[in-house]
N, C-alpha and C positions, 0 to 999 in steps of 0.2 A: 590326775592329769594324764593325758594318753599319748603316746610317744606318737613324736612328729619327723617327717620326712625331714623339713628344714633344717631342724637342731637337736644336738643331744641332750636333754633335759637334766637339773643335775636332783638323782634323784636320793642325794641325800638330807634336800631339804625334807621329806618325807620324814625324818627321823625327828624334826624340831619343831614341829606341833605348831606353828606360827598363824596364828588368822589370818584371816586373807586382807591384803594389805589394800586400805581405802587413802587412795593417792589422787590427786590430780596434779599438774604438773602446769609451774609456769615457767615459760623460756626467757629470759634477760639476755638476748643479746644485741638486741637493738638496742638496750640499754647499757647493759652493765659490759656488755661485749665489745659493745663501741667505747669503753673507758680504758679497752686496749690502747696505750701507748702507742701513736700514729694512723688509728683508725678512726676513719672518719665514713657514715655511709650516704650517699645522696637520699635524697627525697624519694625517687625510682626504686632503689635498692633497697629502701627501707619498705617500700612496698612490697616489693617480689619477694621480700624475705618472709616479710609479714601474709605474705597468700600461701609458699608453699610450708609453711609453719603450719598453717590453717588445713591443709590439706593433709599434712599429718596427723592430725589429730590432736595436736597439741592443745590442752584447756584451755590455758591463761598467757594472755604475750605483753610483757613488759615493751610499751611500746616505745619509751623514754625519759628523759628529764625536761619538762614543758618549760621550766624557771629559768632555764639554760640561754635560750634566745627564741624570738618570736619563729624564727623558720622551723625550730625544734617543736614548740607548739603548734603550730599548722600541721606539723607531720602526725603526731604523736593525736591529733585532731579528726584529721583524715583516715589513719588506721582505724580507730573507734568508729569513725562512721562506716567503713566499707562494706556491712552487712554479714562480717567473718561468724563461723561456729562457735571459734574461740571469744572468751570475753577478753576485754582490755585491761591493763590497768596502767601509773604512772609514779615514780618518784616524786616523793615532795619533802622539802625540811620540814620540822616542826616550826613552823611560820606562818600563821594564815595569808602572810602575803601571798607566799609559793602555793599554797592550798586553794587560793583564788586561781590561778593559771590553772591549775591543774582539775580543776569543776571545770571549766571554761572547755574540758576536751572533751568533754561528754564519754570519758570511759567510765569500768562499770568500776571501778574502786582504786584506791590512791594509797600508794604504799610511803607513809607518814613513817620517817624515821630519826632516833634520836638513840648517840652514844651512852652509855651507864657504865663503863668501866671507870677506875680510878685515873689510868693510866690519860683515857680522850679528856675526860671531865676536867681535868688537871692541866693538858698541855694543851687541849683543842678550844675545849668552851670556856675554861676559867671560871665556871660555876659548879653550885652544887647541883648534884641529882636532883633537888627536890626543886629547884627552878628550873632543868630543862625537862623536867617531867611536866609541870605546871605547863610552861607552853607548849610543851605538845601535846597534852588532852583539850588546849585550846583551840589548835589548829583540830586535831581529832574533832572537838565539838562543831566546829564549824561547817567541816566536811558532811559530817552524818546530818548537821539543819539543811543542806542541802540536796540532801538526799542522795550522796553516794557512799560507796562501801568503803569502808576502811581498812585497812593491812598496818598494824601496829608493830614497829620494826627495831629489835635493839641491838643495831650496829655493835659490832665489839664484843656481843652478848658473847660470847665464850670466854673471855675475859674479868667480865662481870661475876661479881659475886650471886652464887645462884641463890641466894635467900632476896637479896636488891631484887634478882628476874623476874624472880615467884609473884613477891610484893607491888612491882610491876604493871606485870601481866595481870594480875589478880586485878587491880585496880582501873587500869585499860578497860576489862569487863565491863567495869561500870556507865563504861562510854558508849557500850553496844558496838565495838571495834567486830570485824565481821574473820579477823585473824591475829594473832602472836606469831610473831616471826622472831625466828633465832640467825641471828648473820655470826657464820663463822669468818670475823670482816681479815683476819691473816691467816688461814686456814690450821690449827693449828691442834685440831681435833684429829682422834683416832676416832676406829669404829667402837669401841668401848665405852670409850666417854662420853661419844656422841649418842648411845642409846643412853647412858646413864643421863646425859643431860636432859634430852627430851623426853623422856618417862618423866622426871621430876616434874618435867613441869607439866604433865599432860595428869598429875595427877592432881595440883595447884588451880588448875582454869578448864574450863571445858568448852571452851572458843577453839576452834582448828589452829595448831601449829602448822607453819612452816618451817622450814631450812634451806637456808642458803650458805652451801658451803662453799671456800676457794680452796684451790690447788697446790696452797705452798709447798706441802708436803707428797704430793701424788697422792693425796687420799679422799678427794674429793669426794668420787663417785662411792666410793667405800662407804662415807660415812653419811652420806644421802641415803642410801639404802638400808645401812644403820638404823636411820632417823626413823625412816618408814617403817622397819620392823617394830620400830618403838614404839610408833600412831601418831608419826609427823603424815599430816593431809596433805599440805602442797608440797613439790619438791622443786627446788629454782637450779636452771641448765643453762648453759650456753650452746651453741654448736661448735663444735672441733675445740671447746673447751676454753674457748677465748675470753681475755677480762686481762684485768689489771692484773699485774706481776706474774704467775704461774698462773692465772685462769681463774675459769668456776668452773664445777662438775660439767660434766659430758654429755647434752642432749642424747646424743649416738650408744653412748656407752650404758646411759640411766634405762632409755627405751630397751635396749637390747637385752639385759641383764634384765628386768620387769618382765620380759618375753622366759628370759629361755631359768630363772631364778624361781617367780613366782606364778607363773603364768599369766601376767599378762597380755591380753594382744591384744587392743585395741587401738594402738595404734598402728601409724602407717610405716611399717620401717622400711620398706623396699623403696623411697624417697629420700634416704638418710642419706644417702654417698650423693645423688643431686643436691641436697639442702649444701650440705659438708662441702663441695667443689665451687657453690654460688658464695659462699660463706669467703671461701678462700681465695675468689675473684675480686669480691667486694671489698673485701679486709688486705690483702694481699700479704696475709700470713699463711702459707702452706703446712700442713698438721706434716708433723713427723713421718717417715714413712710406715714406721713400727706401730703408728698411732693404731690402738684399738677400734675396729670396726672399718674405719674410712679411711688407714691408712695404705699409701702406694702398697704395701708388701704385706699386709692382711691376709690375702687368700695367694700367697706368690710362695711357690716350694721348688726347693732346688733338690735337699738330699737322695739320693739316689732310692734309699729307703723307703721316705716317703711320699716322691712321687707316683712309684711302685703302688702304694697304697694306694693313693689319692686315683690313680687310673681307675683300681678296681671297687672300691667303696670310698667316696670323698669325706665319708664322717669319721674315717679313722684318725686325719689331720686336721679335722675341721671342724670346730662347734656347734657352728651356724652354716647354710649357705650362702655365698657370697651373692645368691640371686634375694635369698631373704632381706637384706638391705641394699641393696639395689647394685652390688657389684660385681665383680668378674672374677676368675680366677687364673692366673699364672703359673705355667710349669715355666719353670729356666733351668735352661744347662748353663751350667759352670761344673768347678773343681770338683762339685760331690757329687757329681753327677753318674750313675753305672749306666752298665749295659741296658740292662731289663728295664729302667725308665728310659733310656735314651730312644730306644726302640718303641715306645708305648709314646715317646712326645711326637716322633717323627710320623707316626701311623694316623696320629691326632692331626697333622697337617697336612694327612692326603698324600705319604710317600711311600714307599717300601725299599728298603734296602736290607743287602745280603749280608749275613753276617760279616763278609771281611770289609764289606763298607763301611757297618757300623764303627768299626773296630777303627776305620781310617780316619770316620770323623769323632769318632770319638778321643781318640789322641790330639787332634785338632783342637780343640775345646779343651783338651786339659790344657795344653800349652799356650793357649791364648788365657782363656783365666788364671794361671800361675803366675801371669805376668800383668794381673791387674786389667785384663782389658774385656769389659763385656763383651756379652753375647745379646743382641737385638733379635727381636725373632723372625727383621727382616735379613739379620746379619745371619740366622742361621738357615734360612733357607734358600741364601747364596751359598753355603758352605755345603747344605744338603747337595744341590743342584751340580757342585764343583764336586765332589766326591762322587754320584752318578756319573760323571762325565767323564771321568778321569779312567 
């Protein structure tokens, strides 16, 4: 791989021999995103999301839960039909009833799922594995007589005993399921476990794995990339990380690390931080400022140090460029702020000042941030301007 303007490549993957990773990627967050606690997205919004998805590049977009209510199926209807690059798919219980709604949307496959832990089977269905398996190679049969794709899914499966998963999956096979999916459904995996899990079973079936992991732990994206060094094929995202309780992995974060990790680039990341702000319009959950990739203070440097830097080569502080995923970058004065950056931000806004101006506003600036009170960069070019004047 050949070094790129945009980002620092890390080139110690070189040292781990890894094949090149055969991924395509489906987005849940019209789905599993909207199972954020008080989010809800219109009919419109479930559009827009669903075009600049499409525009990214994105393979696969879980469009939703069709069983949910009829307006959820018109949507989830409509998506499939729009003509997008990406294919569709849909939630369905192991139910041929649900399985019926969800043929009815004409996407291209139906992600059919049923719990196998001790723990669901016990407190959730009150049956055994070998009767919620039964009906859902039924609803599976019925899907594949109608001629769409199946996504065979074991909610909990990290939980699950991986000899049950094998046995499973193995048998799903026989259904002509078109995927085994692994749902990390309380995130509770390392990246460790997480290759050791799906190795096991990519050695068991040889139908494409997926993973779908959550956030409980912060290690979503971690152990998604995990997966994939292991020879999980699809990889399941949210935008800005959104889903029930901590999230799911990080559209932003997955794409980006695929970029500058294994090289790949065919997606669109310079759309990421527009996707990530319509995300956070719709949903009106705001990503952290710290958040990776899309977050306010991503490409924002105050230390005197590394502003220094950031003037003369911006990869000293910077991975990626904030223009590679479609953001900006921020110098701020505050408290850590020196001379030799202070000088190099103000020259950035068209000013020139003498050294004992600098020195005037730069005492300025300490003592307004000492005391908790930002600096706005229209606030500092009142302060420039008062300092000229003075």
């Amino acid at each position: 791989m050949s070094e790129n303007k945009d980002y620092s490549r890390n080139k110690l993957m070189d040292y781990l021999n890894l094949p090149p990773l055969d991924i395509e990627i489906c987005d849940v967050t019209l789905r599993d995103g909207e199972q954020t606690p008080g989010v809800v997205f219109t009919r419109e919004e479930k559009i827009a999301l669903a075009t600049k998805l499409d525009s990214v590049g994105v393979d696969i977009i879980e469009a939703g839960f069709p069983v949910v209510s009829a307006g959820e199926k018109e949507i989830v209807k409509e998506i499939a039909n729009m003509g997008l690059n990406s294919r569709t798919c849909c939630l369905s219980r192991s139910r041929v009833s649900d399985v019926e709604v969800a043929v009815d949307c004409d996407v291209d496959f139906i992600s059919i799922f049923i719990a196998m832990s001790d723990l669901h089977l016990k407190h959730k269905y009150h049956k055994s594995c070998e009767e919620m398996f039964s009906a859902a190679m039924e609803a599976v049969q019925y899907a594949k007589d109608h001629g769409v794709g199946v996504r065979f899914a074991a909610e909990d499966g990290t939980r699950t005993d991986i000899e049950v998963l094998k046995k499973a999956f193995k048998a799903a096979e026989e259904y002509k399921v078109d995927y085994v999916s692994i749902a990390d459904t309380i995130g509770i995996l390392n990246p460790s476990s997480t290759y050791y899990l799906v190795s096991e079973i990519k050695k068991a079936v040889n139908t494409p794995i997926c993973i779908h992991c959550h956030n409980d732990l912060g290690m979503a994206t971690a152990n998604t990339l995990a997966a994939a060094e292991a020879g999980a094929k699809q990889l399941h995202t949210t935008v800005n990380s959104i889903g029930e309780r901590a999230g799911n992995a990080s559209l932003e974060e997955v794409l980006v690390a695929l970029r500058v990790q294994y090289g790949i680039d065919r997606y669109d990341t310079t759309k990421l931080t527009e996707l990530s702000e319509m995300v956070n319009q719709y949903s009106g959950l705001k990503p952290s400022v710290t958040k990776a990739i899309v977050g306010e203070h991503a490409f924002s440097h105050e230390s005197g140090i590394h502003v220094c830097a950031i003037l003369e080569e911006p990869r000293t502080y910077e991975l990626f460029s904030p223009e590679m995923v479609g953001g900006k970058r921020h110098l701020i004065v505050g408290k850590h702020t020196g001379m030799k950056a202070l000088k190099g931000i103000v020259e950035e806004m068209g000013h020139t000042l003498s050294n004992e101006e600098l020195t005037a506003l730069l005492d300025r600036i300490k003592n307004c941030t000492e005391t908790k009170h930002g600096i706005s960069p229209s606030r500092l070019e009142t302060m420039i301007n008062e300092t000229k004047n003075q």
